[in-house]
KEVEXLUM-413238 format. One record per residue (C-alpha): residue number from 1; residue in three letters; x, y, z. Coordinates in Angstrom, 2 decimals, decimal comma. Layout:
REM KEVEXLUM-413238
+-----+-----+---------+---------+---------+
|   i |  aa |       x |       y |       z |
+-----+-----+---------+---------+---------+
| NUM | ala |       X |       Y |       Z |
...
+-----+-----+---------+---------+---------+
END
This chain:
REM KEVEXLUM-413238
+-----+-----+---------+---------+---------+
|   i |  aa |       x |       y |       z |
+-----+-----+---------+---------+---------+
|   1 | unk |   12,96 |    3,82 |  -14,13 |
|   2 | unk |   11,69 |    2,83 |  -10,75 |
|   3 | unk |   10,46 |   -0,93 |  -10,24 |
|   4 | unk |    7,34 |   -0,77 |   -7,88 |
|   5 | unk |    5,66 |   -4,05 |   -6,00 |
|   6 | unk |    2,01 |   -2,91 |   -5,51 |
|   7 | unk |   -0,12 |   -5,02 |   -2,78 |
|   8 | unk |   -3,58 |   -4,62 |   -2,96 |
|   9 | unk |   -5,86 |   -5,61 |    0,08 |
|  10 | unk |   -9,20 |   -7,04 |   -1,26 |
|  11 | unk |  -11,34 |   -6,44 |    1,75 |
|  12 | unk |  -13,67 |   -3,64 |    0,53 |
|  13 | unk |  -12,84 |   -4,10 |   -2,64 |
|  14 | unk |  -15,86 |   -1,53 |   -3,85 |
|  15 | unk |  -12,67 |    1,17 |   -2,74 |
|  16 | unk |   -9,70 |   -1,24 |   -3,03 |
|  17 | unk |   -9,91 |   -1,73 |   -6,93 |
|  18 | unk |  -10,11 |    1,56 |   -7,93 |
|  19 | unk |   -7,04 |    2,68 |   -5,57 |
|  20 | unk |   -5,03 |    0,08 |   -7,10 |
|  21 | unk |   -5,76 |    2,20 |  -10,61 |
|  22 | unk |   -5,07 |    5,13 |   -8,90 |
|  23 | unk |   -1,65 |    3,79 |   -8,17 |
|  24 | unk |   -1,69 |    2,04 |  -11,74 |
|  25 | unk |   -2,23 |    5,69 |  -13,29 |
|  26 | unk |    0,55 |    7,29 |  -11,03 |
|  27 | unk |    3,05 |    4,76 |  -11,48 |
|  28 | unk |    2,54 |    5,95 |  -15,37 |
|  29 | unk |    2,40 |    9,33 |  -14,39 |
|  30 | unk |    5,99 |    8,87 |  -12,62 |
|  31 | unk |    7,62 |    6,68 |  -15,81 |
|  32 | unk |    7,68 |    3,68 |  -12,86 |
|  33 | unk |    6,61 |    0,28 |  -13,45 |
|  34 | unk |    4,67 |   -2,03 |  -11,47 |
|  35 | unk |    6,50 |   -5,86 |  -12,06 |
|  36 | unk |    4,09 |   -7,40 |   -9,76 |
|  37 | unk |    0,72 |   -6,74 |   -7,88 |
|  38 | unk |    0,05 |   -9,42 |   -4,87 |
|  39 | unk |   -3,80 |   -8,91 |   -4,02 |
|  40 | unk |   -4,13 |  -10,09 |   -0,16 |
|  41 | unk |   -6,93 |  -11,02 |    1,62 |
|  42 | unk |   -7,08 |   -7,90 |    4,11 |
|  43 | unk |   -5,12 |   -5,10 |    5,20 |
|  44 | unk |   -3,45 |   -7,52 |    7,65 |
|  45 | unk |   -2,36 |  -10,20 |    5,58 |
|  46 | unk |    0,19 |   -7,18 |    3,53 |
|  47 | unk |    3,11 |   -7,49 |    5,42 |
|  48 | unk |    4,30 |  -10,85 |    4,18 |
|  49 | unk |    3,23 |   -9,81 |    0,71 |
|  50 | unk |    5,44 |   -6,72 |    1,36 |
|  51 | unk |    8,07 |   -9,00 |    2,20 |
|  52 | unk |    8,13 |  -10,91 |   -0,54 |
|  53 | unk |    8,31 |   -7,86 |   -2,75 |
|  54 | unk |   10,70 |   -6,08 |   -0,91 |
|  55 | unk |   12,88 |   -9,04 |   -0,96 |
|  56 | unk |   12,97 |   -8,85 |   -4,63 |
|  57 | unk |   15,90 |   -7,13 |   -6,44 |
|  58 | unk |   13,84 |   -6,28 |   -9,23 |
|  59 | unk |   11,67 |   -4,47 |   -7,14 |
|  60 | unk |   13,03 |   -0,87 |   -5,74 |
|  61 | unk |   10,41 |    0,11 |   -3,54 |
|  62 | unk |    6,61 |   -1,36 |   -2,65 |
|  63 | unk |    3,04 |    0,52 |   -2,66 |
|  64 | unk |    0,40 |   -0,93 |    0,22 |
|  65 | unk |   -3,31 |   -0,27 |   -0,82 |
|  66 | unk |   -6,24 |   -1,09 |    1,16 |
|  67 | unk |   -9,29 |    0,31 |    3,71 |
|  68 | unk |   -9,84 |   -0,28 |    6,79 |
|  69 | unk |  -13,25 |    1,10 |    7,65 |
|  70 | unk |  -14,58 |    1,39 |   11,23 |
|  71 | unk |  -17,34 |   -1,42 |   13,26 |
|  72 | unk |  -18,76 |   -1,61 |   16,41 |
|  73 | unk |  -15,15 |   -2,44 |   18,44 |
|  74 | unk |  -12,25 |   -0,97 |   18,02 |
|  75 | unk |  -10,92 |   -4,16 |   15,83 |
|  76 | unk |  -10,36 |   -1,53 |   13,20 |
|  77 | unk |   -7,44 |    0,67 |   15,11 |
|  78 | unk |   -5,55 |   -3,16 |   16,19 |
|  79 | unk |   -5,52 |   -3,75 |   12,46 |
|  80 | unk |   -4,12 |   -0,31 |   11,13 |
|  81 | unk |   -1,84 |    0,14 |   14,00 |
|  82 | unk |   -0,25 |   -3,71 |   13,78 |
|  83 | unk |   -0,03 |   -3,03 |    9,80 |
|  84 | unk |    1,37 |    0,17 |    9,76 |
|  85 | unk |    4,31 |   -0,60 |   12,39 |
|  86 | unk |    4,94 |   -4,39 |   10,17 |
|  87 | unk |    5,34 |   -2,78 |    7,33 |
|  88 | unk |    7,63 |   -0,07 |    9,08 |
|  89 | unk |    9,53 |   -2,76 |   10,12 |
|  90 | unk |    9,92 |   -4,73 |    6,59 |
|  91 | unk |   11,20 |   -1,09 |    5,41 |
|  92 | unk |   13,97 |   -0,88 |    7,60 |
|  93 | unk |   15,06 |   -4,59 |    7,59 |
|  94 | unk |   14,98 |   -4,76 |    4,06 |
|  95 | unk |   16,50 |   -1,28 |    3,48 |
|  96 | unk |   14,00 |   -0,96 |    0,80 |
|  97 | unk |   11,00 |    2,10 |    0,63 |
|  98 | unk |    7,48 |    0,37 |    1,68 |
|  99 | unk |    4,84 |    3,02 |    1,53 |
| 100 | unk |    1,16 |    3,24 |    3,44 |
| 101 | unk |   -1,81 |    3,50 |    0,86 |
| 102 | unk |   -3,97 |    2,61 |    3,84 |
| 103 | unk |   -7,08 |    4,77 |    4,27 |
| 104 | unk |   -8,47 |    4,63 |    8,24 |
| 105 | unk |   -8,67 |    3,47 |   10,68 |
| 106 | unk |  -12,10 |    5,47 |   12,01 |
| 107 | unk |  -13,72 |    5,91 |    8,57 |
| 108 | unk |  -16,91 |    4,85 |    7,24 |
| 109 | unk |  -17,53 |    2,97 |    3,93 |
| 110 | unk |  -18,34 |    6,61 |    2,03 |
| 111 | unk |  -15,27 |    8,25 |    4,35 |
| 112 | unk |  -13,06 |    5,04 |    2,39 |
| 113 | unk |  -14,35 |    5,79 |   -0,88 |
| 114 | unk |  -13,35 |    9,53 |   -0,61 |
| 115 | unk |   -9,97 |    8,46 |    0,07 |
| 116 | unk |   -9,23 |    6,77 |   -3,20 |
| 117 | unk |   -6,92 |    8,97 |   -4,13 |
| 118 | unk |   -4,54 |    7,04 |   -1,00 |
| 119 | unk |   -3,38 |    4,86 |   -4,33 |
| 120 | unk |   -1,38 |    7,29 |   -6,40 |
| 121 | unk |   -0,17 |    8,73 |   -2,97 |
| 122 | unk |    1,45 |    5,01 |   -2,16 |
| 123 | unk |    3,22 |    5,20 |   -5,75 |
| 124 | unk |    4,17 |    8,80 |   -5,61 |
| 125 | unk |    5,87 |    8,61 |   -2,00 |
| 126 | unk |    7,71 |    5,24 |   -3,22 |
| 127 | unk |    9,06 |    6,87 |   -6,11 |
| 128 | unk |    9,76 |    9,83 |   -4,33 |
| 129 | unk |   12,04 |    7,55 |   -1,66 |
| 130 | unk |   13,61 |    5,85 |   -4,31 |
| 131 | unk |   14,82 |    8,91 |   -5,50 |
| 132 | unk |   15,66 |   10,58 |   -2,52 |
| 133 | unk |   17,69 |    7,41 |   -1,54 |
| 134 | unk |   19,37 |    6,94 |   -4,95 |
+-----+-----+---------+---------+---------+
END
């Protein structure tokens, strides 16, 4: 049985919550468990919460949720991009599957809550590393 970490970003929260289900309901799907769900502050701020988790040995891989949704400056892209190549990094270091449930960057709120589904993607692709890597 795989061991998931599952962070949850809390910014939007309206889409946040119900893609941490989504990854709930696919880790069940999958026969994985979730041992621990960190809920962070924003997108940003999952990285060290990654960390932690991946640091773990009994955790096997670790599901990132969260939305960024677009503004007025392009404050939405810097976030994404400086996420998505941390937690690349953390990955690699820690030898240890850390998957992108991130919706955007360059979506609107309603673009964010289409994307729900980004949850059970997270799980499914850590599972699916864990197994390939096995």
């Amino acid at each position: 049985m795989t061991r998931l970490g599952l962070v949850v970003a809390q910014y939007n929260s309206a889409v946040t919550d119900p893609m941490a289900a989504a990854a709930r309901d696919a880790a069940g799907e999958r026969d994985a468990t979730i041992g621990e769900t960190l809920p962070v502050p924003g997108v940003y701020d999952a990285p060290l919460a990654a960390d932690r988790l991946a640091r773990r040995s009994d955790i096997d891989a670790v599901a990132v949720v969260g939305a960024v949704v677009t503004g007025d400056t392009d404050h939405d892209r810097v976030i994404a991009d400086a996420t998505a190549a941390a937690l690349t990094d953390i990955s690699l270091e820690r030898d240890v599957p850390v998957t992108f449930g991130v919706s955007g960057p360059g979506q609107s709120g309603a673009e964010a809550r289409e994307r729900i589904d980004k949850g059970a993607e997270a799980v499914n692709a850590a599972v699916d590393m864990v197994e390939t890597l096995q």
